[in-house]
C-alpha atoms as one frame of an Amber mdcrd trajectory, in Angstrom:
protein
 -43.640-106.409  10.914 -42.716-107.789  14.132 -39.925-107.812  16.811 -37.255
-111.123  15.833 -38.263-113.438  18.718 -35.080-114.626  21.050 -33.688-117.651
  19.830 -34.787-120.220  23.084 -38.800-118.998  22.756 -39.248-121.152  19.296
 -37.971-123.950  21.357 -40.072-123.502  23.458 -42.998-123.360  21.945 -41.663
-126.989  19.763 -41.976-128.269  23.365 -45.373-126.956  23.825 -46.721-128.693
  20.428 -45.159-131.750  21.263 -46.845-131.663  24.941 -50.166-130.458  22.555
 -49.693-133.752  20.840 -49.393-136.480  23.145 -52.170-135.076  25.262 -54.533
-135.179  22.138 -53.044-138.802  21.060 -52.132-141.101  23.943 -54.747-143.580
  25.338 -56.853-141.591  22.193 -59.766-143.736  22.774 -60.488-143.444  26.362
 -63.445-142.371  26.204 -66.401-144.670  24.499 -67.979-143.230  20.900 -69.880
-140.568  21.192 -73.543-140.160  19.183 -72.711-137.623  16.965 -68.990-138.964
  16.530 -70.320-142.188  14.745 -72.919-140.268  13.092 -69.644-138.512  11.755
 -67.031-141.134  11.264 -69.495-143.080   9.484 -70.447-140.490   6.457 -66.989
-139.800   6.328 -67.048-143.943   5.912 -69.297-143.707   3.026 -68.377-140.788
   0.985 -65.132-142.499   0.999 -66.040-145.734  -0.912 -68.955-143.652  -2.534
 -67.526-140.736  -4.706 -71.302-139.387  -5.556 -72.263-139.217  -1.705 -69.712
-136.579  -1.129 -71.846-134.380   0.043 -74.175-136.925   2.134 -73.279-134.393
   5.594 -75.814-132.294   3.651 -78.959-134.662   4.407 -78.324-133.845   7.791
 -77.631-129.695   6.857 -74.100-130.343   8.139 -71.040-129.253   5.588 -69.107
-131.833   4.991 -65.372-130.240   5.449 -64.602-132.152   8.856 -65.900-135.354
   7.086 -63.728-134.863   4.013 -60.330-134.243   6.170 -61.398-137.354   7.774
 -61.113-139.615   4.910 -57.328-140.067   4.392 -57.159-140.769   8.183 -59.793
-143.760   7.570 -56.964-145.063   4.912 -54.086-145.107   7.056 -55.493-145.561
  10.528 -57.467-149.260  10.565 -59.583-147.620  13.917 -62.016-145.568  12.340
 -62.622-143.903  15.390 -58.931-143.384  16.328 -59.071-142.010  12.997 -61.579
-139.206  13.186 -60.205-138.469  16.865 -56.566-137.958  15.555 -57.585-135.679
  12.677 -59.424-133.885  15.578 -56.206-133.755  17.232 -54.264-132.272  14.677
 -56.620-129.726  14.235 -55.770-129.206  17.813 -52.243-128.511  18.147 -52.388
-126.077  14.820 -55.076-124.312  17.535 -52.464-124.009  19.547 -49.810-122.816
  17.241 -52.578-119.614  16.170 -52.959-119.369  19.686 -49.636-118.345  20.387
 -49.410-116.416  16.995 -52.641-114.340  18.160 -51.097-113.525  21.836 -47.912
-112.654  20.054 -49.482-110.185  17.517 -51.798-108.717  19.567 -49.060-107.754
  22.671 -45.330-108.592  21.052 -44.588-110.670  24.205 -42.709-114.302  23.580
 -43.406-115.191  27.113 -47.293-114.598  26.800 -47.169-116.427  23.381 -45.684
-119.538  24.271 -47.556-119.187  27.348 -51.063-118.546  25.693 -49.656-121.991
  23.581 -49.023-123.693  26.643 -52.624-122.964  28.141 -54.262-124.183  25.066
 -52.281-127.154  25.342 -53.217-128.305  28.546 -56.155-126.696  29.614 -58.981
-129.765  29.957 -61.380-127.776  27.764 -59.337-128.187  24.726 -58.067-131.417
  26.129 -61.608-133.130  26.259 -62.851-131.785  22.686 -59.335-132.493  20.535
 -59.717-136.001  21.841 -63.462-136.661  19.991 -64.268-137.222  16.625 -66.260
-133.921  16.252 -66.043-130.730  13.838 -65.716-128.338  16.243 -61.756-128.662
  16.580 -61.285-127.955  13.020 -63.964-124.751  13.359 -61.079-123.476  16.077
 -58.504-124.141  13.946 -59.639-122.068  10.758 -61.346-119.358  13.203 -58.012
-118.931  14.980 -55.805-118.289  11.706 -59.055-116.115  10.195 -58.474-113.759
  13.199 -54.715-113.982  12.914 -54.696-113.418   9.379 -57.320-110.733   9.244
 -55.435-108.996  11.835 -52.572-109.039  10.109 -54.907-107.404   7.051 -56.619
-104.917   9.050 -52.744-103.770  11.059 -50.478-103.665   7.967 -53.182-102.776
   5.552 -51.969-106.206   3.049 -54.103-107.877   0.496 -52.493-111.229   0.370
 -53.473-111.748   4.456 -56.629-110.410   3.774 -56.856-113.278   0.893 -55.624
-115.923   3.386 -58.268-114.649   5.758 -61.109-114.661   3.236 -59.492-118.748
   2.899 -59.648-119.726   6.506 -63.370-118.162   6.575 -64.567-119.878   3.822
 -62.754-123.164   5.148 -64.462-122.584   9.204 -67.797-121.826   7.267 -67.858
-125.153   5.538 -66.959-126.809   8.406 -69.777-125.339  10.869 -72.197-122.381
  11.016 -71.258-120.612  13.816 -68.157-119.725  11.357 -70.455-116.896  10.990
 -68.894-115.276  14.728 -66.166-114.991  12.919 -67.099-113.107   9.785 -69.632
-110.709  12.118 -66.955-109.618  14.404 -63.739-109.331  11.806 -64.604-105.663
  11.925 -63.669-104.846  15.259 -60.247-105.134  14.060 -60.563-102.017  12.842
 -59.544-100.497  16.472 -55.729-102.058  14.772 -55.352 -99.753  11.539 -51.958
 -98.036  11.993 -53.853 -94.463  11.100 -57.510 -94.107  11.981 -57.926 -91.872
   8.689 -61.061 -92.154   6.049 -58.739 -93.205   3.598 -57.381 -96.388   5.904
 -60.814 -96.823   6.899 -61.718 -97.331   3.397 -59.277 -99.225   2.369 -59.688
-102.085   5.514 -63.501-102.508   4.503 -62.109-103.192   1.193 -59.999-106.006
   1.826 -62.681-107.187   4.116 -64.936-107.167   1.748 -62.339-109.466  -0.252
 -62.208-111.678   2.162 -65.767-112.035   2.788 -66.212-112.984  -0.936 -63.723
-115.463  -1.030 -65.379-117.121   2.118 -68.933-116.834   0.465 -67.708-118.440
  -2.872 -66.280-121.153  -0.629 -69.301-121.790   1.177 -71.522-121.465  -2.020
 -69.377-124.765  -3.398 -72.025-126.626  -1.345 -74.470-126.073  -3.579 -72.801
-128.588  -5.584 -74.678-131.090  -3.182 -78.721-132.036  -3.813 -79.696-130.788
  -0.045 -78.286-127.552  -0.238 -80.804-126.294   1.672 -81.088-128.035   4.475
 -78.311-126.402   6.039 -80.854-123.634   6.667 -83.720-126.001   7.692 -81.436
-127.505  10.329 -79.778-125.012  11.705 -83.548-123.295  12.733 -83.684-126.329
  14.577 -80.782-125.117  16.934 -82.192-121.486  17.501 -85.365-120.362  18.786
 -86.818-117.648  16.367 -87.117-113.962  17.578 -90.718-114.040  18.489 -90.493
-117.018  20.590 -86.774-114.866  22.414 -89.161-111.243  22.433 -91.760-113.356
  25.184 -89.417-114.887  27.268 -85.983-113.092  26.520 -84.594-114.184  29.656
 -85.252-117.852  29.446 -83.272-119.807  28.325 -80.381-116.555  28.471 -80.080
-116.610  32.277 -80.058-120.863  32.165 -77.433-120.815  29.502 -75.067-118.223
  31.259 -75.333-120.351  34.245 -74.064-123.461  31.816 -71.391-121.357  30.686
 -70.171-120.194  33.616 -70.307-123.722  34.776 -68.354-124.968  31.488 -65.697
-122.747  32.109 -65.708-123.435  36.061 -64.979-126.969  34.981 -62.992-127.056
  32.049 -60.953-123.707  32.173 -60.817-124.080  36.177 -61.590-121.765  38.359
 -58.131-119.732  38.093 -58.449-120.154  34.557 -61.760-117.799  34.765 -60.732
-115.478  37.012 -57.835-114.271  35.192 -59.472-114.438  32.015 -61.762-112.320
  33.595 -59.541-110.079  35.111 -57.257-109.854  31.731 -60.565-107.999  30.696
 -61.108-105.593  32.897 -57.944-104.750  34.886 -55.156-102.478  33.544 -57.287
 -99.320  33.034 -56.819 -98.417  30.054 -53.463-100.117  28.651 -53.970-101.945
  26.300 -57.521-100.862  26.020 -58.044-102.411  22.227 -56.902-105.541  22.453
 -58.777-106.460  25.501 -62.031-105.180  24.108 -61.330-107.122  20.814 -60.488
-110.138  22.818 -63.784-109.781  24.985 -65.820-109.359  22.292 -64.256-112.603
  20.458 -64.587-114.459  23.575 -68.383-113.540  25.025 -70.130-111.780  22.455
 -70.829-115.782  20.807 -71.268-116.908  24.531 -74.071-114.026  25.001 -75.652
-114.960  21.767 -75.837-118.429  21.697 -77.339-117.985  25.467 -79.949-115.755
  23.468 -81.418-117.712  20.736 -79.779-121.572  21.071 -82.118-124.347  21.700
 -79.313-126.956  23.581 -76.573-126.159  24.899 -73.173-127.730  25.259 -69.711
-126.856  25.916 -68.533-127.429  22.519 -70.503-125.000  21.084 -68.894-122.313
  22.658 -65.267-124.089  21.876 -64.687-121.412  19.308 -64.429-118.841  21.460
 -62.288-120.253  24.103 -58.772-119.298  22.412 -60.027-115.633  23.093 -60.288
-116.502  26.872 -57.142-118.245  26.992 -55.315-115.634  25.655 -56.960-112.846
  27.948 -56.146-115.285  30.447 -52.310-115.016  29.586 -52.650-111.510  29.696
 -53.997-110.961  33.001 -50.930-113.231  34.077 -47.927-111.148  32.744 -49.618
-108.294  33.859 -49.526-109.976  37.300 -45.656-110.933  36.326 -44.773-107.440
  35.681 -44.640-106.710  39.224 -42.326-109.239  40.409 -38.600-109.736  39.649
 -37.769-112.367  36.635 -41.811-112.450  36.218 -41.937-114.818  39.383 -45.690
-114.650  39.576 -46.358-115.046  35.748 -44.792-119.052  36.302 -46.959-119.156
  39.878 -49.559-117.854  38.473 -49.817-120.457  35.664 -49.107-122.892  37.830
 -52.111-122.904  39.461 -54.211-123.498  36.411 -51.360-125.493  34.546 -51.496
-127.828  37.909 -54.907-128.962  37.992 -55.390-128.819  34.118 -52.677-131.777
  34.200 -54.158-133.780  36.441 -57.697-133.608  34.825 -55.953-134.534  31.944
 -54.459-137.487  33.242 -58.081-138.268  34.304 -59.367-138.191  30.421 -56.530
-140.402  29.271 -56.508-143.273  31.705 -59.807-142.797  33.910 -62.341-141.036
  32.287 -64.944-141.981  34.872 -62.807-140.037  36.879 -62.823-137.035  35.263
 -64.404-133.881  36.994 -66.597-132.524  33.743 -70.009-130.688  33.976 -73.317
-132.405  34.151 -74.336-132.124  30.571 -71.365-133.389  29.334 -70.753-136.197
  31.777 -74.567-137.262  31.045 -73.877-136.925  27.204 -70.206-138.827  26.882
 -70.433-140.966  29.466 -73.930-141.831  31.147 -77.046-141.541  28.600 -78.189
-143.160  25.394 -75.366-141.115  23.871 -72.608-142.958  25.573 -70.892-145.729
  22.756 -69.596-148.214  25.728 -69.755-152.223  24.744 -70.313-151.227  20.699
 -66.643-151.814  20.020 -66.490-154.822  21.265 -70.009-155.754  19.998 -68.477
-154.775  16.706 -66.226-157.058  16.614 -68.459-159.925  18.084 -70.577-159.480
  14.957 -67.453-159.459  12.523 -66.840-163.237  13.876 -69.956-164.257  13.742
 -70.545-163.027   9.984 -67.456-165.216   9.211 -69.702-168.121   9.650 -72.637
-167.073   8.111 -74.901-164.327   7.731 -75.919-161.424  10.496 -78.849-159.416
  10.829 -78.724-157.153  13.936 -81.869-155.007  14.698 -80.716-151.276  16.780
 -82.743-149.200  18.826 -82.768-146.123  16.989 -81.663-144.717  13.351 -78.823
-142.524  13.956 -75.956-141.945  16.280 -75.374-144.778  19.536 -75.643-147.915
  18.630 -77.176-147.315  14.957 -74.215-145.724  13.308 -71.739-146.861  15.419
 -72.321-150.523  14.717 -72.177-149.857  11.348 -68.541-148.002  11.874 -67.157
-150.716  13.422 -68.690-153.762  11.135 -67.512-151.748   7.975 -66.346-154.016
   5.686 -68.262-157.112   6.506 -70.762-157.900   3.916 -72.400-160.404   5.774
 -73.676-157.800   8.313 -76.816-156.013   8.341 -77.852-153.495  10.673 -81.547
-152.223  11.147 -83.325-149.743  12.964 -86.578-151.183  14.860 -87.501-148.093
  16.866 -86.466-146.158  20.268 -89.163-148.056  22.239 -88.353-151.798  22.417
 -91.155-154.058  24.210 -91.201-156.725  21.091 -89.350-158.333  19.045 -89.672
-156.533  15.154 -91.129-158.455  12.590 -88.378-158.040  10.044 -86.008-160.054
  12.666 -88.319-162.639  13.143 -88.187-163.053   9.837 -84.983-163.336   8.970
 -84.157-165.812  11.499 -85.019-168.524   8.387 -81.054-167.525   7.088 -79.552
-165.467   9.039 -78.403-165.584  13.211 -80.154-162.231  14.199 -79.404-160.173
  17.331 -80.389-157.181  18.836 -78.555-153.845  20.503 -80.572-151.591  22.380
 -79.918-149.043  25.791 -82.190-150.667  28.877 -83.911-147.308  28.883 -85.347
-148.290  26.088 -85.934-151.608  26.380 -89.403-152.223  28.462 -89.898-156.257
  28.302 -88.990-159.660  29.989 -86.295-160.754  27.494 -87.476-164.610  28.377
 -91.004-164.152  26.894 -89.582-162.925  23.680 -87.251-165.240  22.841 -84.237
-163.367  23.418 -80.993-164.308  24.996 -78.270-161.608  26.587 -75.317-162.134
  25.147 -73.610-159.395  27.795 -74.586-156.370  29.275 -72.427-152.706  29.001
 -72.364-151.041  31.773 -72.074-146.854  31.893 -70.827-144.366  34.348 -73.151
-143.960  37.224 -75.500-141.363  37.453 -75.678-138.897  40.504 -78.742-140.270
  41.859 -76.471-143.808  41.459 -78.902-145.290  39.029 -76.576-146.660  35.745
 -77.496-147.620  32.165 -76.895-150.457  30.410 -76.271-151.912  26.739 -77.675
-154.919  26.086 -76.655-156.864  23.389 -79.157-160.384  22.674 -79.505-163.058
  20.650 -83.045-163.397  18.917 -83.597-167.153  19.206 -85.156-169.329  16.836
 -89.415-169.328  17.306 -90.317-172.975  18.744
């Protein structure tokens, strides 16, 4: 099927998971809980002591696949966090295993697949998102093998990879919607049948069609769960429909480009994107099919999510990053072939590998530090969003409740600090957290009233919180602060005491 690959480039590539590894697990909670990580951690949380609420993601129209892996983590790791973020990271480095699988099918080149490894491993974007408790990781994961394996399909004309790519579909679709890239563009492999002949032709949109099945009988296990449907209702909420794109079909395309470019800019750094874009478009025409599969991989979902999506974030685009990374590989061995020993392929990487290291360092031991783009440094480390103090808040109210029982009231219902205090006081059956609202300028009733049995306190962001803390009875216990914001003005998390009504 393939060249035998010299005996040192395994090695290698061991060396590469293990770097994959320790950059996705060292210092692995640098970086404060994020709002949609505790949202996540904690269902996982519940389905596991709740066998009927397997399928809770669904109230929400999220599948529930990331949130099942999580829950033999939450059994062996006492963090839950560190739990969800290390399942994350294991997702990673089997990224970065297909990664190197992909740039090895596609151009038979040990060097370029342990280097295309290598990139994954270190390159800040995939870095930053193997480090949080979010789905995304594990989309990459099954997206990466789907291509490998439907490749493999598509080349060598084989059922049983078709099969496994029909699994690893159905597995990235009931992890996250956008699994639907994956399944759209599988037939651009046809540019890899050995034969461009009817009958080949025939026979590839045969096992693709087996493969599709098996990933729509996987997917239609959800409807196992009561809110089936809401996976649909949701996921409108993301995209703007076609008659609102057909009056303004530039807005917000041109914005979200812009966000892209500046995602990549950031987190791919700059060398990173000008290779990757010059492993598209240089060379002619050698090699003609796998770049144009690779560039359609890697922008068409950039293009289209610019099109129709509501927000806008760097994950969401994570998908379609090993595509990019491997193009980016490319462009460098090209640039190798001209030099002796392939002098320039090692200088070239070098001068992403470089920087991507040192931004690395940055997310393990000063996040603060870290040069990200404006959305996500607002998102992770400066707004509402931003988990800093809840830890330790946490496990404030687990001492307290071992004295008698704790009612805490939280700004908001979901996410930071709603879920995420109830992720870290998991377990403790003398606390009880409540939502009183995103606009705090008085104490809520049900606190006041529970102040006859229980010592009550109250969590909210000082965005949110728009009183004199004296005139309601409330005393700070300590204040949170997080990362500054350009303009220099910081949030804060408060965290008071409700006192007793004179």
């Amino acid at each position: 099927m393939f060249t035998v690959i010299k005996s040192r480039w395994p090695v290698v590539l061991l060396l590469v998971l293990g770097l994959a590894g320790i950059l996705r697990t060292v210092r692995i909670n640098s970086f404060p809980v994020f709002a949609d990580e505790a949202i996540y951690v904690r269902w996982a949380q519940v389905m596991r002591s709740e066998a009927t609420l397997r399928f809770l993601p669904l109230s929400d129209g999220k599948q529930p696949l990331y949130m099942w892996g999580m829950i033999p983590f939450l059994k062996i790791i006492s963090d839950p966090l560190a739990a969800g973020r290390f399942f994350s990271g294991l997702a990673g480095i089997g990224s970065a295993l297909g990664v190197a699988l992909a740039a090895f099918l596609l151009f038979n080149r040990p060097r370029q697949a342990v280097m295309s490894g290598l990139l994954w491993a270190v390159l800040p974007y995939t870095v930053f998102f193997d480090r949080l408790a979010l789905s995304d990781s594990l989309l990459v994961l099954f997206i990466v093998w789907a291509f490998n394996f439907m490749y493999l399909a598509t080349r060598y004309l084989r059922l049983d990879m078709a099969m496994l790519g029909g699994f690893c579909l159905g597995f990235a679709w009931l992890t996250k919607s956008p699994a639907v890239f994956a399944i759209a563009l599988t037939p651009s492999l046809v540019l890899f049948l050995p034969k461009p002949k009817p009958k080949n032709i025939l026979v590839a949109c045969g096992l693709w069609l087996a493969a599709f099945a098996i990933a729509f009988a996987m997917y239609n296990i959800l409807r196992l769960g009561p809110e089936f449907h809401m996976i649909a209702i949701r996921n409108r909420d993301y995209v703007y429909p076609l008659s609102e794109i057909l009056r303004h079909p530039l807005d917000p395309l041109v914005p979200h480009l812009r966000d892209s470019f500046q995602f990549y800019l950031y987190l791919a750094t700059p060398f990173g994107l000008i290779f990757a874009v010059w492993g598209m478009l240089a060379e002619k025409f050698t090699h003609w099919r796998q770049r144009l599969v690779l560039s359609a991989w890697w922008l068409l979902p950039v293009i289209v999510q610019s099109f129709v999506a509501v927000t806008f974030t760097a994950r969401y685009l994570l998908f379609s990053v090993p595509f990019g990374v491997i193009l980016i590989t490319h462009a460098l061995e090209h640039l190798g072939e001209r030099t002796k020993k392939h002098l320039l392929v090692y200088a070239g990487s070098a001068l992403i590998i470089l920087p991507s290291l040192f931004i690395d360092y940055q997310l393990l031991f000063s996040p603060l530090a870290a040069p990200l783009p404006r959305i996500e440094r607002a998102g992770y480390l400066e707004e509402w969003t931003a988990g800093f103090g809840l830890k330790e808040i946490g496990e404030y109210l687990r001492a307290e409740a071992s004295l008698g029982p704790v009612l805490v009231g939280s700004e908001g219902f979901f996410g930071t600090p709603f879920d995420a205090l109830k992720l870290y006081t998991e377990g403790a059956s003398n606390v009880r957290i409540v939502g009183v609202g995103v606009w705090i300028d008085s104490v809520h009733d049900k606190l006041i009233s529970a102040l006859v049995d229980n010592r009550v306190f109250l969590v909210v962001n000082s965005s949110r919180f728009h009183a004199d803390p004296d005139k309601l009875g409330l005393r700070l216990i300590y204040s949170y602060p997080k990362a500054a914001a350009p303009d220099g003005n910081r949030e804060y998390l408060l965290f008071f005491e409700v006192l007793p009504r004179k």
